[in-house]
Backbone as JSON, one array per atom type, in Angstrom:
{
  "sequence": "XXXXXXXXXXXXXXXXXXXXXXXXXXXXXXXXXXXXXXXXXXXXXXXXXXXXXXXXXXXXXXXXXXXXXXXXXXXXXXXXXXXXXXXXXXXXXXXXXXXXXXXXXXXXXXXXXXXX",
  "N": [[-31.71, -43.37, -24.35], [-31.91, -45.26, -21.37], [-34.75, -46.87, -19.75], [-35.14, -46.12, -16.28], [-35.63, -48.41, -14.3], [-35.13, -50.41, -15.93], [-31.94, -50.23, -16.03], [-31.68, -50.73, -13.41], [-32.43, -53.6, -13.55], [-30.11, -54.53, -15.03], [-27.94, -53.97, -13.27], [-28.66, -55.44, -10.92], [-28.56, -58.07, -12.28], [-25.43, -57.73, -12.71], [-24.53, -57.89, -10.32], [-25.81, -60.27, -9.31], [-24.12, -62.47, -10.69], [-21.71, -61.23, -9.4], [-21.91, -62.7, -7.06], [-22.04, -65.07, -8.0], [-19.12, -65.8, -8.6], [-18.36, -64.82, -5.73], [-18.76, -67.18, -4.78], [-16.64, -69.28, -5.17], [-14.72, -68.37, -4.25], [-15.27, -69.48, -1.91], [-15.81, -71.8, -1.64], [-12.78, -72.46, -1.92], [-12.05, -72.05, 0.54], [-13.23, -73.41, 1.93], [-11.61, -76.05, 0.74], [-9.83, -75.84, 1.76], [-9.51, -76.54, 4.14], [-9.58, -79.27, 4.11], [-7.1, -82.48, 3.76], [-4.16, -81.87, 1.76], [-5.32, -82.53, -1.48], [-7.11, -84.67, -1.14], [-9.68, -86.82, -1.0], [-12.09, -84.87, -0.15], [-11.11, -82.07, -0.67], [-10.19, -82.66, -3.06], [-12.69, -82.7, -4.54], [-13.9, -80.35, -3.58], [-12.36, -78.34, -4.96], [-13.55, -79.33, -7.62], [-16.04, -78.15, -7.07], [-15.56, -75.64, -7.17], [-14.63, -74.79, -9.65], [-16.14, -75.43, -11.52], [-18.67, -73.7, -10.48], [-16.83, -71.23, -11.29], [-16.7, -71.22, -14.03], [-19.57, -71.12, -14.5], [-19.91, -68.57, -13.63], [-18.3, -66.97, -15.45], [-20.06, -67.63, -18.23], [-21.73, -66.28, -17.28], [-21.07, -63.72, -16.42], [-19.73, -62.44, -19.05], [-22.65, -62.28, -19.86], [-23.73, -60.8, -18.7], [-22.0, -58.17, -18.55], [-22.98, -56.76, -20.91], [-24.08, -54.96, -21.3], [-22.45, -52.07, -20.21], [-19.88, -50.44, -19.29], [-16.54, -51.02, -19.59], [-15.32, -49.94, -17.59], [-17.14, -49.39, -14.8], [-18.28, -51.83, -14.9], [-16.13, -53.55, -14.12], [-15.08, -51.98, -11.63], [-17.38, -52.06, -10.39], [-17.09, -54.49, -9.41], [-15.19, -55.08, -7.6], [-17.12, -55.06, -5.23], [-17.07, -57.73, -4.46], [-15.23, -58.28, -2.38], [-16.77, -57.71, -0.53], [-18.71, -59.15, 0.22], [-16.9, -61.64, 0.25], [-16.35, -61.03, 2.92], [-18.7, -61.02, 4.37], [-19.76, -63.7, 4.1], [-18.04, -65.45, 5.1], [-18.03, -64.92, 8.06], [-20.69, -65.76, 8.24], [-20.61, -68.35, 7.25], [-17.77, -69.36, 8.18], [-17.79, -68.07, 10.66], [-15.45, -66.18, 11.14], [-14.46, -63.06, 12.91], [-16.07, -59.87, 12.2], [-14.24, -56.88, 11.9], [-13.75, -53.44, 12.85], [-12.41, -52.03, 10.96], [-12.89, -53.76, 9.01], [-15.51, -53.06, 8.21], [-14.82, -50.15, 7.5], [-13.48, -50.0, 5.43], [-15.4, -51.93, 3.85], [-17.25, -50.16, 3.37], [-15.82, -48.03, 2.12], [-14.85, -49.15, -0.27], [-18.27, -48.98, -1.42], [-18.63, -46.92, -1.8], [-16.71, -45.96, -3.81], [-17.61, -47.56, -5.44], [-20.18, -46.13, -6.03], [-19.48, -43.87, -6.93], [-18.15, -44.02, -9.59], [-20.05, -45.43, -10.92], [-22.11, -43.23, -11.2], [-20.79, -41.43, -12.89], [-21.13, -42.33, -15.51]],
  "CA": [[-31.76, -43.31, -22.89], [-32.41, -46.23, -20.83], [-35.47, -46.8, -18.06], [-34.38, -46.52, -14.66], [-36.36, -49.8, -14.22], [-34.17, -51.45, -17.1], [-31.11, -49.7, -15.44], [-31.59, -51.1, -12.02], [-32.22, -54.73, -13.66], [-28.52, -54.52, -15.52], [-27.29, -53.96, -12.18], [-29.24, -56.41, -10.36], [-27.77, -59.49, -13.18], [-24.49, -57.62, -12.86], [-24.76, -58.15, -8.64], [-25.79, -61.49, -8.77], [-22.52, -62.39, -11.33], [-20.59, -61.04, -8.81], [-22.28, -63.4, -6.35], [-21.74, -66.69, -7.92], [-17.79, -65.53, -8.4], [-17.59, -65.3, -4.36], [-18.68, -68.75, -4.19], [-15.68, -69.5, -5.45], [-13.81, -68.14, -2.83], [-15.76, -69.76, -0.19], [-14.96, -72.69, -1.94], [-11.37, -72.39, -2.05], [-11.76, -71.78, 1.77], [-13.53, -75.06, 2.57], [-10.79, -76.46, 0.27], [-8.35, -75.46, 2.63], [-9.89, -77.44, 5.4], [-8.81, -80.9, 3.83], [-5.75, -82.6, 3.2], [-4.41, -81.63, 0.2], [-5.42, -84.09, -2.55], [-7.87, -85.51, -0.45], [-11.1, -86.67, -1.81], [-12.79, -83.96, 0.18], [-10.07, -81.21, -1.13], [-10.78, -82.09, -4.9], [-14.37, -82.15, -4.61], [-14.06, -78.37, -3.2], [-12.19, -77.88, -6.28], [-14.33, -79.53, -8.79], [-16.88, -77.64, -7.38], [-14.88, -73.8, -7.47], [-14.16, -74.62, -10.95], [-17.63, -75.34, -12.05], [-18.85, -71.78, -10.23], [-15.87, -70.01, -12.2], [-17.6, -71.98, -15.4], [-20.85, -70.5, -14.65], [-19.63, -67.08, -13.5], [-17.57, -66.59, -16.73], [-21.13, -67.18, -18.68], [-22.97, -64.99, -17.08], [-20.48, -62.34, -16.46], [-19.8, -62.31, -20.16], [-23.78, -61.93, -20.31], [-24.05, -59.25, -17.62], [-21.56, -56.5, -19.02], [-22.76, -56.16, -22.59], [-24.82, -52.98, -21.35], [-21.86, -51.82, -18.93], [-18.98, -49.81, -19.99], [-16.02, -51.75, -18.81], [-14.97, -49.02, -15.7], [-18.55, -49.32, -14.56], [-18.42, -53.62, -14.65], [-15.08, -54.23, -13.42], [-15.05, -51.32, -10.37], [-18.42, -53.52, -9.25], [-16.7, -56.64, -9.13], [-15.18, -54.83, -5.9], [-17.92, -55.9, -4.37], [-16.58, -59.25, -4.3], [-14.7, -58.24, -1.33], [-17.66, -57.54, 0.97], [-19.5, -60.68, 0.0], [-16.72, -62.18, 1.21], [-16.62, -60.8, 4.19], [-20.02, -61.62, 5.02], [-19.97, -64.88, 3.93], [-16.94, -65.39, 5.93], [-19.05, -64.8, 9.21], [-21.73, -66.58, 8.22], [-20.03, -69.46, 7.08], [-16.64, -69.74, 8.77], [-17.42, -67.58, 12.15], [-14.44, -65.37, 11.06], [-15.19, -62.05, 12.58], [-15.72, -58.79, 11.13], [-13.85, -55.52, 12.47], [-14.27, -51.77, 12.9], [-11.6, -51.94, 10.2], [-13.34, -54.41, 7.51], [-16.59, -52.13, 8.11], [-14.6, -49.2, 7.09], [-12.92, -51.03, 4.22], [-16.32, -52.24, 2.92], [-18.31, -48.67, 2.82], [-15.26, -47.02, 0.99], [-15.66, -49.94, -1.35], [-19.31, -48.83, -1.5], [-18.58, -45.19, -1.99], [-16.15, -46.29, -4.61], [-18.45, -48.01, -6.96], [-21.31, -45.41, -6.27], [-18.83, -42.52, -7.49], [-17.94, -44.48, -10.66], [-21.84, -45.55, -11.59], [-22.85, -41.59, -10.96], [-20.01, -40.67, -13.68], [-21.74, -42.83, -16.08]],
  "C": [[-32.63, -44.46, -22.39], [-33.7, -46.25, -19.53], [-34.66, -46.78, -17.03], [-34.65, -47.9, -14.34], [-35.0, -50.8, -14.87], [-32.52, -51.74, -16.55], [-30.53, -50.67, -13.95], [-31.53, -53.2, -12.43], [-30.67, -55.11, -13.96], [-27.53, -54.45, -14.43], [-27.6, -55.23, -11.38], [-27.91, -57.65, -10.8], [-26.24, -59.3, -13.11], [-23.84, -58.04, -11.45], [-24.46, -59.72, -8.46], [-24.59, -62.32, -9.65], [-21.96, -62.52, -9.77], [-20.67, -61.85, -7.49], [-21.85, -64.82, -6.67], [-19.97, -66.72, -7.7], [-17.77, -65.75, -6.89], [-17.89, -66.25, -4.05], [-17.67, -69.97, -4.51], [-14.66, -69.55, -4.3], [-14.25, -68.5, -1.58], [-15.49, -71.08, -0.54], [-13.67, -73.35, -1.25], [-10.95, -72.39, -0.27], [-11.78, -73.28, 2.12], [-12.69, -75.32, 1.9], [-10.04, -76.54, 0.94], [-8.76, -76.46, 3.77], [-9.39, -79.1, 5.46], [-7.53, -81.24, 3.74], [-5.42, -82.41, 1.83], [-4.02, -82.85, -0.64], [-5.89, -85.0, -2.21], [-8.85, -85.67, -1.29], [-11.81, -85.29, -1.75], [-12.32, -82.1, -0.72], [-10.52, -81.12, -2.85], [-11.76, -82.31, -5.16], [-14.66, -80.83, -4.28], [-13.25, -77.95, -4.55], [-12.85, -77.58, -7.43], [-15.56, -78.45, -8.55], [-16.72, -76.37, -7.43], [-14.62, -73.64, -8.58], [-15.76, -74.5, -11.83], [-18.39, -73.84, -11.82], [-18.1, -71.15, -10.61], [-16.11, -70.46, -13.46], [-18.38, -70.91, -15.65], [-20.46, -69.04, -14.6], [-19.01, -66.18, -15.04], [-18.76, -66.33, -17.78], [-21.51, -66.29, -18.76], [-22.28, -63.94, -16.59], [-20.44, -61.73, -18.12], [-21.58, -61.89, -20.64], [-23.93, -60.26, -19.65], [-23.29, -57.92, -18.08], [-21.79, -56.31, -20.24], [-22.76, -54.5, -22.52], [-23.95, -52.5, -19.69], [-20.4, -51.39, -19.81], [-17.57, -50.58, -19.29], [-15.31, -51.47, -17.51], [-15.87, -49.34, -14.99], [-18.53, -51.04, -14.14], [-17.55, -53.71, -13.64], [-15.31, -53.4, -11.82], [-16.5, -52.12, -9.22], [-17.73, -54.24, -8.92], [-15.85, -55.87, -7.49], [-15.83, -54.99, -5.1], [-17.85, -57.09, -3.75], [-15.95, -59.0, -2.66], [-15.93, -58.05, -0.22], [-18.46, -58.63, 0.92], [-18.81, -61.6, 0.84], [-16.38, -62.59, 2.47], [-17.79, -61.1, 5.01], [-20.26, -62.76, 4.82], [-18.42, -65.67, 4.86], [-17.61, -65.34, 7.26], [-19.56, -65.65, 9.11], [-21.6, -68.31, 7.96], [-18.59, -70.21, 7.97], [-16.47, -69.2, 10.76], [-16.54, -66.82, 12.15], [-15.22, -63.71, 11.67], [-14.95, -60.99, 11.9], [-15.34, -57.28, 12.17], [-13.97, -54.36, 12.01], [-13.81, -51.72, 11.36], [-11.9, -52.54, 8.45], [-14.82, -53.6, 7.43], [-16.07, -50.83, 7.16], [-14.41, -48.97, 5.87], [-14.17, -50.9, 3.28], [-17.14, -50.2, 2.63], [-16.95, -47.9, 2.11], [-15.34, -47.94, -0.41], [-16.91, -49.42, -2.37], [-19.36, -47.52, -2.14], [-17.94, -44.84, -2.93], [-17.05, -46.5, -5.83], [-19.52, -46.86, -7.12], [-20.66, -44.22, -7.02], [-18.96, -42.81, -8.59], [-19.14, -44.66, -11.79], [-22.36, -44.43, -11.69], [-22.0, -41.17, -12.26], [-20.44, -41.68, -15.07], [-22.61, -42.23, -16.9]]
}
């Protein structure tokens, strides 16, 4: 049996994973903004490929101690990241509807981590 302490770190490293992954997709956004096959265009590439580099690492580090229902049902998180980074970055807004979205998300992974 693991600390809670220890517990909460494995989550933490498993969090921030799922953090460099949506910088991928914010990427891929600015990507979209150029012409395609522009300089600007495959420099947003080079650099979405490099953060799906790193993410692959350290995802591969982050689920050793994670059963693979438990890892993957996180990575749903990805979706509210980039919803908020979407705002914050693009001005896109956010509706009643992506609020609702994200907390069943939320209520999702917390079910899954409790059956653990």
């Amino acid at each position: 049996m693991e600390s809670k302490a220890n517990t909460i770190k494995k989550y933490i490293k498993l969090h921030l994973c799922i953090l460099v992954y949506t910088g991928s997709s914010v990427m891929s956004k600015v990507a979209s903004t150029y012409e395609f096959l522009s300089l600007g265009y495959i420099l947003c590439f080079f650099v979405m490929f490099l953060i799906l580099g790193l993410y692959a690492i350290c995802w591969q580090q982050a689920i050793k101690g994670f059963s693979p229902s438990i890892a993957y049902s996180n990575k749903s998180v990805t979706t509210i990241w980039v919803l908020i980074f979407s705002q914050i970055f693009f001005h896109e807004g956010i509706t009643l509807k992506n609020v609702i979205g994200a907390v069943i998300i939320i209520l999702g992974v917390i079910l899954v981590a409790q059956n653990e």
